[in-house]
N, C-alpha and C positions, 0 to 999 in steps of 0.2 A: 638676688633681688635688692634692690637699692629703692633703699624706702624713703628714704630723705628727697629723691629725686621725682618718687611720686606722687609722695604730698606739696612739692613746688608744683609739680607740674599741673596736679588736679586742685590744687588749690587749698588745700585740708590746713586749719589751723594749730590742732593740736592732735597727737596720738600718746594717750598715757596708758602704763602698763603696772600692773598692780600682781604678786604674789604671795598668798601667807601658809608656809609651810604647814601648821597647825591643823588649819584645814583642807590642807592642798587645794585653794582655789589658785588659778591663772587665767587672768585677766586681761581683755585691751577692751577701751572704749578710744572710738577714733570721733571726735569733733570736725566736721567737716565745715562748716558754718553758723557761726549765732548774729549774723548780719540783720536779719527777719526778727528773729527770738532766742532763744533758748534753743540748742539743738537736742530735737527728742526721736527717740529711733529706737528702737525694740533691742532685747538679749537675745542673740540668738547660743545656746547651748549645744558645742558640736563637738565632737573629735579629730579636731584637724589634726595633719599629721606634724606638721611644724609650724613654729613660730612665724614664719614669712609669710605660710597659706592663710592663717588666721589672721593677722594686721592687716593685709592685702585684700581677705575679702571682709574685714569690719572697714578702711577706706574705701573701697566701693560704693558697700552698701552706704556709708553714711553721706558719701554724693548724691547718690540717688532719693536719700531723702530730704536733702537740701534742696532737689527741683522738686520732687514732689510737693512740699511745703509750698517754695517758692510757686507754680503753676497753679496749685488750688487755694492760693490766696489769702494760706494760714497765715500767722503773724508768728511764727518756727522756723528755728534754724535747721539741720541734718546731724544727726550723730547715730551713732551703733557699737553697740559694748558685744563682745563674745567673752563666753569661757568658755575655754578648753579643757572639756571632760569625758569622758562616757556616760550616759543616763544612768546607769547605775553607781556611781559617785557622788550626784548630787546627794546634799543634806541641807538641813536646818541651819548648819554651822555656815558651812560654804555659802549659800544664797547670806546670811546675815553677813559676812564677811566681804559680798559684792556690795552687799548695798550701803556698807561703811565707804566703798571705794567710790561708788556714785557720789553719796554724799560730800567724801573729801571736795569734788569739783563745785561745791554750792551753788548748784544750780545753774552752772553750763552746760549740762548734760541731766536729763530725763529718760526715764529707761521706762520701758515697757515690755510686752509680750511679744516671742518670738518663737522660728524653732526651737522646741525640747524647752519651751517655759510655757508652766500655765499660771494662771492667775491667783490660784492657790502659792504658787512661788514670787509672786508678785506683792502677797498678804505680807508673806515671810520678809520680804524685803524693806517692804513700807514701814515694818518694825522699828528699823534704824534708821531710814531717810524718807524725807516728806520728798524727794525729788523721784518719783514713780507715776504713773498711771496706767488706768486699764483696769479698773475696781469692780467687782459685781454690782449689779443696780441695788442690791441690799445695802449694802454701803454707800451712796453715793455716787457709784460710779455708771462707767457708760457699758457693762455689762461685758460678754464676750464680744470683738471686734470682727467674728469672722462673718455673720450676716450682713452685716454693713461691705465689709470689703464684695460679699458676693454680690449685692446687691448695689455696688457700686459699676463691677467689671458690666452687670445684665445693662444696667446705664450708658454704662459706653459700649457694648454691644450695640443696642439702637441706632448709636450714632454711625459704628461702621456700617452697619446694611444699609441706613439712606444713601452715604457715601458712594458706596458699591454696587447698592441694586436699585437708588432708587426711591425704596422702602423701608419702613423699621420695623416691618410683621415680621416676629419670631414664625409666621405660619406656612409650613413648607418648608420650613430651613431646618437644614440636619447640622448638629453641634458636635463636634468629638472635642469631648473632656478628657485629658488626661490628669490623673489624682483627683482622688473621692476623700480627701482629708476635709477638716472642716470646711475652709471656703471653697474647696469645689463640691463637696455632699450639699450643701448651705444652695450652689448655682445652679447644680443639676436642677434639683427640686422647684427653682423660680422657673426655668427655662420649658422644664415640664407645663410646669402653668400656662406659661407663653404659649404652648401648641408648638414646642420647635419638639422633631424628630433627634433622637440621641443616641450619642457611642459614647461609650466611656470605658476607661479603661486606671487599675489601680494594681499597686502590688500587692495588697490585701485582697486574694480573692473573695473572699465573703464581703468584701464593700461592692465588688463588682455584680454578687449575684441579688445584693439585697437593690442596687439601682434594678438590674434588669426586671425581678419581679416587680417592683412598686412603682416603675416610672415606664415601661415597657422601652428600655432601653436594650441598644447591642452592647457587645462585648466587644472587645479588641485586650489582646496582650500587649502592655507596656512598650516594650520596645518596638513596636506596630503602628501606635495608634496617629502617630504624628502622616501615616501615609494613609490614612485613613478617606475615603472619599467624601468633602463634606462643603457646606459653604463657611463655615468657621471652625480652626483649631483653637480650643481654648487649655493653654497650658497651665495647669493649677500645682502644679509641685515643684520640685526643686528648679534653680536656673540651668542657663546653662545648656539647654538642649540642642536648642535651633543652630548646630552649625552647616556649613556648607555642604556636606553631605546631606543631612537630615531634611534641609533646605532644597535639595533638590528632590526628594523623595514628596514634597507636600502636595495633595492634591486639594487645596482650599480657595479659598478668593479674600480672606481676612485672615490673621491672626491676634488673640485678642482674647488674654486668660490673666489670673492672678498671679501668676509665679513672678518674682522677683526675675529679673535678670537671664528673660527666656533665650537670651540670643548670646551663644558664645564666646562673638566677639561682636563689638557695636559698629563694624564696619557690615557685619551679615544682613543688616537693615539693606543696605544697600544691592544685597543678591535679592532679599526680599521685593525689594522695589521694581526689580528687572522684572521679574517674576511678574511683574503685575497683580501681586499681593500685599495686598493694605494691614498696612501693621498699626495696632495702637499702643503705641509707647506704655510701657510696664507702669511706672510709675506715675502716668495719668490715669491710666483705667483703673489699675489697683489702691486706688489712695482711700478707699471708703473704709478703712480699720483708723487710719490715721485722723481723720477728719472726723470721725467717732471718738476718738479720744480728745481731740484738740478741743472739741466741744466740753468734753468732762473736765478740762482744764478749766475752763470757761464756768462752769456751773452746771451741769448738762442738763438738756434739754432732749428727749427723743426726737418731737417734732421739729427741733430746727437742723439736727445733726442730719434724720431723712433728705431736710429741704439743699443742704449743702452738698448731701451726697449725688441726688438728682442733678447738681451743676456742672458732675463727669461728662454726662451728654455735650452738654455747650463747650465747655473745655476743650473735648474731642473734636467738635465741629470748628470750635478757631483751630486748632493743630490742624488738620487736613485742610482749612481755607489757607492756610499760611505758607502749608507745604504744597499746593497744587502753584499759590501765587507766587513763591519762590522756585517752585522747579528743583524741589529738595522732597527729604523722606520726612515722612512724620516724625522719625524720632528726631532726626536732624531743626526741622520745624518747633518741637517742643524744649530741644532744649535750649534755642531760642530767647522762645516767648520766658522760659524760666530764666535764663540770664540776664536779661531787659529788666525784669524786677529786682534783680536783685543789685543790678548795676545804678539803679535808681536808689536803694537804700545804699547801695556805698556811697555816692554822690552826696546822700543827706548827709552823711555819718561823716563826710567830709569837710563838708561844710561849705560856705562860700570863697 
């Protein structure tokens, strides 16, 4: 894997790599763009198995939150920091030892909450760098991100059923969620509200039996539930699923969930499209954790982070008006309209 060829290719500014035997932390935080702002993008805490799989999907991921940014109109760049641990490794020591590393980049780089981090590792962190966010409301902060994020995907939800049916009544529409983790347990529960009919399906059985009793939802097993009969699949857990198998197996009319990076490869949009299945791009729909923090950046405000997360809808709506008037896929269309902005702030940064 040739990683110097990657980050030409995709554009990534910086990938630095940090390790301190002391504490056995090992470290990448990938800078994809500070064109906007500051690039801020969550830790995610994993066991990759090698050094290529972890840089390769911390540059990913920290593109995708450069459109992210870019599309919802934060004034933030894209970045993503991993270590490479097992959950039972982290410490005290470890976590203060990243957030020296954060630190080092003075604030080119803003870390937050991800997989295998919670906010109590985020307290730990803020110890040694003010470059963190994603605080409890007791402190200051904008609290847990995963209501927002659910509460953002139910937003753009709306916007694919107008597209699709028409209408944007959750009433009569059957949802299959896969992962009952925070933000999918956080979307079931709105979607219940909504009057939508529901399957859900987690590896945790006990998350699965506590939706069916309290929301009168079905079951489906994991590796099922993407064939699930439904008018929306909503993918809430790890990426990576929708490949061209999985993709032919879907019986939906939307796809349209929180997971990071649900399509295997970003050309699958494109099976998706034949299909005559409406996809709404990962990182428009999911950006209500992000846009919840950017606000705590800001000074946070409940009421105004709600008001920005409600503008996933509109967002949505320009991505499908853009991809119907170009004869492209929505993701195709969104990354787009993210490019356009940001090719605007190179322009400034340019000069005359």
């Amino acid at each position: 894997m040739d990683l110097f060829n990657i980050m030409a290719k995709e554009g990534h500014e910086q990938l630095v790599v940090s390790t301190d035997p002391e504490t056995g932390l090992k470290a990448i935080i990938a800078i994809h763009s500070t064109l906007l702002g500051p690039s801020l993008g969550g830790c995610r805490f994993w066991a990759y198995k090698t050094f290529e799989e972890a840089a390769a999907d911390a540059l990913r991921l920290s593109k995708a939150m450069t459109y992210k940014a870019a599309i919802n109109g934060l004034n933030l760049g894209g970045g993503k920091a991993v270590i490479c641990a097992k959950p039972g490794e982290k410490t005290p020591a470890l976590l203060r030892a990243f957030g020296r590393f954060v630190d080092s980049l003075a604030g080119l780089y803003v870390t937050a909450e991800d997989v295998g981090m919670t906010m109590a590792d985020l307290e730990t962190i803020r110890g040694v760098t003010r470059y963190a966010a994603g605080f409890p409301e007791a402190m200051g902060g904008s609290g847990d991100p995963s209501p927002m994020t659910a509460r953002g995907v139910l937003n753009g939800m709306r916007a694919c059923l107008k597209e699709a049916f028409g209408s944007d009544s959750f009433r009569d529409r059957t949802v299959a969620v896969q992962g009952l983790g925070k933000v999918g347990r956080n979307l079931v529960g709105l979607l219940h509200q909504e009057g939508a009919r529901l399957i859900v399906s987690d590896l945790d059985v006990s998350r699965m039996k506590t939706a069916a009793s309290e929301l009168q939802a079905k079951t489906m097993q994991p590796n099922r539930i993407h064939a699930a009969d439904c008018d929306i699949f909503a993918p809430c857990a790890m990426g990576g699923l929708l490949n061209p198998v999985a993709i032919s197996k879907l019986r939906c009319r939307i796809v349209a969930g929180s997971a990071n990076n649900p399509l295997a490869n970003r050309a699958d949009a494109k099976l998706l499209h034949r299909r005559r299945i409406l996809y709404a791009p990962d990182y428009v729909i999911n950006a209500g954790g992000l846009i919840n923090v950017a606000c705590e950046m800001e000074g946070y405000q409940k009421e105004k982070a709600e008001t920005r997360v409600a503008g996933i809808t509109e967002n949505l709506v320009r991505v499908f008006a853009r991809a119907n008037e170009e004869k492209v896929t929505p993701l195709e269309a969104a990354d787009r309209l993210a490019e356009e902005r940001l090719a605007k702030a190179r322009a400034g940064r340019s000069g005359p």
